[in-house]
C-alpha positions in Angstrom: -22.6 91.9 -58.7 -24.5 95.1 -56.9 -24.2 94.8 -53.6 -23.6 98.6 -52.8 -27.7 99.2 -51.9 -28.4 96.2 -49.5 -29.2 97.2 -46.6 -28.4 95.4 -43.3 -29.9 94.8 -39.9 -25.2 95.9 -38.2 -24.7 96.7 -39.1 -25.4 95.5 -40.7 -23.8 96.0 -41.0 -24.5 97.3 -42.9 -24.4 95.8 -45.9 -24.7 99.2 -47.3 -20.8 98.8 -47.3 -20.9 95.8 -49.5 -18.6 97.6 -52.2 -15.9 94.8 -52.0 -16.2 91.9 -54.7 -17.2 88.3 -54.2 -14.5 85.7 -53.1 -15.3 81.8 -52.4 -14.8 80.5 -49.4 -11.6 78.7 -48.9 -7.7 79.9 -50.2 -8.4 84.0 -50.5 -6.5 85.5 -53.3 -3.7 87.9 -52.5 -4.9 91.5 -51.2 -3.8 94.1 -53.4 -5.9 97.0 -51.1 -5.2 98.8 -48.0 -7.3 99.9 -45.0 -6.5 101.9 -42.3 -8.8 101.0 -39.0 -8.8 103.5 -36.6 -8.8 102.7 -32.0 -12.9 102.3 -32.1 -12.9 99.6 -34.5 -9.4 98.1 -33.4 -10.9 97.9 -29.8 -14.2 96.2 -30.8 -13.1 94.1 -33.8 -10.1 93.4 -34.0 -7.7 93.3 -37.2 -9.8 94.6 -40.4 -10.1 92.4 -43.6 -8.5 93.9 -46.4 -10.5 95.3 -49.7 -8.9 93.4 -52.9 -8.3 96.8 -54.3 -8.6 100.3 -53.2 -8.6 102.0 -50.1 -11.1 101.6 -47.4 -11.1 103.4 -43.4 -12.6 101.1 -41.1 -14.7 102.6 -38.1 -17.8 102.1 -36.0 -21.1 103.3 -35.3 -22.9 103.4 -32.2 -26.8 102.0 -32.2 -28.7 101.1 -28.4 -29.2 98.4 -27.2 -32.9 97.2 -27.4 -33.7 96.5 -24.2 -31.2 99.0 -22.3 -31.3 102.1 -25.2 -29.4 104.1 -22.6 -26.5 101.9 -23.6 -25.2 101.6 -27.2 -22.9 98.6 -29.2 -20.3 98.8 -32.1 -21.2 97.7 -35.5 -18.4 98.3 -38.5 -19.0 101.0 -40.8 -16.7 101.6 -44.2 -15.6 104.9 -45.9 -13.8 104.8 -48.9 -12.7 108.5 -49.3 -10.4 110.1 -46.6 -12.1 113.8 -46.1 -15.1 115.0 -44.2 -15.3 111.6 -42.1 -17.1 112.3 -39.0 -20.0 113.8 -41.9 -20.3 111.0 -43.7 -20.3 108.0 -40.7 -23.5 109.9 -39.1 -25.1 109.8 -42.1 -24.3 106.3 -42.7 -25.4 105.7 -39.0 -28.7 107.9 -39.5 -29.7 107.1 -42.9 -28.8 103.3 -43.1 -31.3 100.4 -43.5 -31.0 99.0 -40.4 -32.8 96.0 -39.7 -31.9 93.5 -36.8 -33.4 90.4 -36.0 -35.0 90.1 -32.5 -32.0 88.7 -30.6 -29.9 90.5 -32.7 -29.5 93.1 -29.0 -29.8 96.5 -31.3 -32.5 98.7 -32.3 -32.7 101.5 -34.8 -33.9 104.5 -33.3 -33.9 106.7 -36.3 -37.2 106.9 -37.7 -37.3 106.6 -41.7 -36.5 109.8 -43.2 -34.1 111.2 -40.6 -31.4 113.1 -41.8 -28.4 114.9 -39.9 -25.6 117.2 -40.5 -23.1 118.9 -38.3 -23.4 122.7 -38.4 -21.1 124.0 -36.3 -17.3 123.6 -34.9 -15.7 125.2 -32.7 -11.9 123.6 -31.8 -13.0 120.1 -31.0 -16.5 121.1 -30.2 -19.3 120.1 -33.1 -22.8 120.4 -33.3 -24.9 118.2 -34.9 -28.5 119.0 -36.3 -30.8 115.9 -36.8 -33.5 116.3 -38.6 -36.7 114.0 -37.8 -39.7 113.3 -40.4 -43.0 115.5 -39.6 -45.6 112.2 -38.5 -49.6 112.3 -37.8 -49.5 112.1 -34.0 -46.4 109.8 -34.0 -43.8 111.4 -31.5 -40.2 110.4 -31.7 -37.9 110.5 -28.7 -35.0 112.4 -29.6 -33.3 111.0 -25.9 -32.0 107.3 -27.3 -30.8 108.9 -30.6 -28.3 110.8 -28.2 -25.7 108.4 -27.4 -25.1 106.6 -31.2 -24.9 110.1 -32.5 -22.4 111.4 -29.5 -20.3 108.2 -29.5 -19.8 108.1 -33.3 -18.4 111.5 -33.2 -16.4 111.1 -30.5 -14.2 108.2 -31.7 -12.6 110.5 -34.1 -9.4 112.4 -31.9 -10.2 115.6 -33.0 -13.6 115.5 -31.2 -14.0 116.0 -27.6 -17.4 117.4 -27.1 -20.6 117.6 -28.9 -23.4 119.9 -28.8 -27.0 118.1 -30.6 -29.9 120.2 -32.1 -33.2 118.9 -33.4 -34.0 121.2 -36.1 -31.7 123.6 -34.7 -33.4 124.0 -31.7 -31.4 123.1 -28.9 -31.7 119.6 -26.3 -32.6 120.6 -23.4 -30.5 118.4 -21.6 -27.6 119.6 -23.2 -24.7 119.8 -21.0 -23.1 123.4 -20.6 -19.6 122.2 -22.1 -21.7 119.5 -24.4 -22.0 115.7 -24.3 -18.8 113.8 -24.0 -17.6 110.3 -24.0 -19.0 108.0 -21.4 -17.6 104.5 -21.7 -20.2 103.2 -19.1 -22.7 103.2 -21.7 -20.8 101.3 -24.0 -21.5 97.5 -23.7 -19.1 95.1 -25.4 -19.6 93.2 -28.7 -20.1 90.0 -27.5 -20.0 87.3 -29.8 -20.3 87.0 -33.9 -24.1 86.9 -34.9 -26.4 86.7 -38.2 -28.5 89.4 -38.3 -30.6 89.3 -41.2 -31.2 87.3 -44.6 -32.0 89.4 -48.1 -32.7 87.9 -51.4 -31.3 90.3 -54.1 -34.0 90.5 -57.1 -33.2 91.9 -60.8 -35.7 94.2 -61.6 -38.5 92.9 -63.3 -37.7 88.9 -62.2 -39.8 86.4 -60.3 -36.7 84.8 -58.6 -34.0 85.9 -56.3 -30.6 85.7 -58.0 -28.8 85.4 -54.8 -29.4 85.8 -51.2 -27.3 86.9 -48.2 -27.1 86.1 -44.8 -25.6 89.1 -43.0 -23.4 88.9 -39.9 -22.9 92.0 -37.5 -19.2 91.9 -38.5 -16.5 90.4 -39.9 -15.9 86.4 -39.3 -14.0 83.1 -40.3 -16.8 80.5 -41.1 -16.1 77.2 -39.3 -19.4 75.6 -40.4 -22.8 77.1 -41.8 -26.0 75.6 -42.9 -29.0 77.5 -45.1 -32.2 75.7 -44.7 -35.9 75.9 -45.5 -38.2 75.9 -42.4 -38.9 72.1 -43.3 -35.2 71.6 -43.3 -34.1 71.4 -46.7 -30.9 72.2 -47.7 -30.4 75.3 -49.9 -28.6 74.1 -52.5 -26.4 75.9 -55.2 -23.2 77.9 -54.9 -22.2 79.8 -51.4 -19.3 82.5 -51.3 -18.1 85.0 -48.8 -18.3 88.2 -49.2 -18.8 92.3 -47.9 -15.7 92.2 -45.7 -16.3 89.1 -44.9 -19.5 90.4 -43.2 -21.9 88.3 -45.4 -22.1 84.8 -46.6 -24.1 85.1 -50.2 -25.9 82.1 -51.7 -26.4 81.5 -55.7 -29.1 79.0 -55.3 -29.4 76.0 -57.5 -33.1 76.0 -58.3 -33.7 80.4 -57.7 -37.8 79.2 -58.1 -37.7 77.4 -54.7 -37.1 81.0 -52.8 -40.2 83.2 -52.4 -40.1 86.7 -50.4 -41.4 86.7 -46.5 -40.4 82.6 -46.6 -38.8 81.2 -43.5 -34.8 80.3 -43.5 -33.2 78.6 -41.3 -29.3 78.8 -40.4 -27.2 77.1 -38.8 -23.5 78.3 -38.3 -20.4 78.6 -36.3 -18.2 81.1 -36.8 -15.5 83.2 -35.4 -14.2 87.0 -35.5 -10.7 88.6 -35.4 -10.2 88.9 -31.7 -11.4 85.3 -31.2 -14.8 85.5 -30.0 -16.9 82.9 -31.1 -20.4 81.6 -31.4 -22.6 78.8 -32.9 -26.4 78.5 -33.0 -29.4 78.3 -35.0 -31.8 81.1 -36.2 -34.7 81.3 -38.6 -35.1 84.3 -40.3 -37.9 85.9 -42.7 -36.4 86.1 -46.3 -36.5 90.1 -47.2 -36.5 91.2 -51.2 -34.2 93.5 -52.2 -34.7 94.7 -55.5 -32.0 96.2 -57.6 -32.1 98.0 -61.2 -30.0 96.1 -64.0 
């Protein structure tokens, strides 16, 4: 099953990460991967799951929160190659299909489009050039997209200051010795949460084959509920899956699930340093669509 392209609102998780196969919930077979999690996620997360094969490096990005963008929150990001990290976690963090749900806390403030590269090092100084799409009239802030990019190149050690250039022309509120980790702006994690819900569509079918209900990290399902805005159970077969990140849905009767229609679930759910949360959300369905 292709889950490598789905995007999530975390995050999120990003269920760009969703490279790790599909396990049903209950007894998990024995792990016959590795990952290595580095202080960022350890401090935020906890303990990471473990891919059933392969090697994967668990680590964080940095997105604001929505109604304090000054401030930013973890979400879990996955690399599966060893070299040229701090590259390719910005990228992830500038270029993913974010998508949060309104009490989700976050916001994406990369506009579609963005891209970013680091240009420069010096010792343990980098700079970073971000890119932003040319727009008719729209102006985008280049201020909130400072501390996501800052803080996610900062958690590796060999990074201790970082210069930022918008299509290489310097911020002007650049610090002389560049920005630098501020753990004030940094709120905590909080609890576990659903973020979004995506119903993954072969090309060229009417009906969803699956659909996933993304959390903004890796949980333990206690209970959890899929429902139609009239309260009808979901039916068919549910499994866990994307580092745990994702509970995904083969429904029963595919024909009863329709793009933009209302779902309703209905969990509770822990995480690896024993956070937990329960609740209810309804969320709109979102079509993925996914060549064969």
């Amino acid at each position: 099953m292709d889950l490598t392209k789905i995007g999530l609102a975390f995050l999120g998780l990003l269920v760009l990460l969703l490279a790790a196969g599909c396990d049903k919930a209950g007894p998990e077979p024995a792990a016959i991967g590795s990952v290595k999690a580095n202080a960022a996620f350890l401090e935020h997360f906890g303990e990471p799951p473990v891919p059933d094969q392969g090697t994967c490096y668990a680590r964080v990005g940095y997105l604001p929160l929505a109604g304090e963008p000054a401030r930013v929150r973890a979400v879990p990001l996955f690399l599966f190659r060893e070299g040229d990290q701090p590259s390719r976690l910005l990228e992830r963090l500038v270029t993913g299909d974010w998508e949060f749900a309104p009490r989700s806390g976050l916001l994406n403030p990369f506009p579609p489009g963005s891209t970013v590269r680091i240009t420069g090092q010096a010792g343990d100084r980098i700079t970073i050039d971000l890119l932003l799409p040319a727009t008719d009239g729209a102006a985008w802030d280049p201020a909130i997209m400072v501390a996501p990019l800052v803080e996610t190149a900062l958690q590796f050690e060999e990074v201790k200051s970082v210069f930022i250039t918008v299509g290489g022309v310097a911020l002007a509120a650049t610090p002389a010795d560049g920005f630098r980790h501020d753990p004030r702006r940094i709120a905590p994690a909080g609890p576990p949460r659903p973020i979004m819900a995506v119903g993954n569509w072969e090309e060229g079918e009417n009906d969803p084959e699956e659909v996933l209900v993304n959390f903004d990290r890796p949980i333990t399902i206690q209970e959890f509920r899929l429902t139609d805005a009239a309260g009808r159970e979901i039916r068919g077969e549910y499994f866990r899956t994307g580092f745990d990140m994702s509970v995904v849905v083969h429904p029963a009767v595919p024909g009863e699930l329709r793009e933009g229609m209302m779902l309703k679930v209905a969990w509770k759910v822990g995480d690896r340093l024993d956070r937990t949360s329960s609740g209810e959300e309804t969320f709109s369905l979102k079509r993925h669509d996914h060549e064969q």
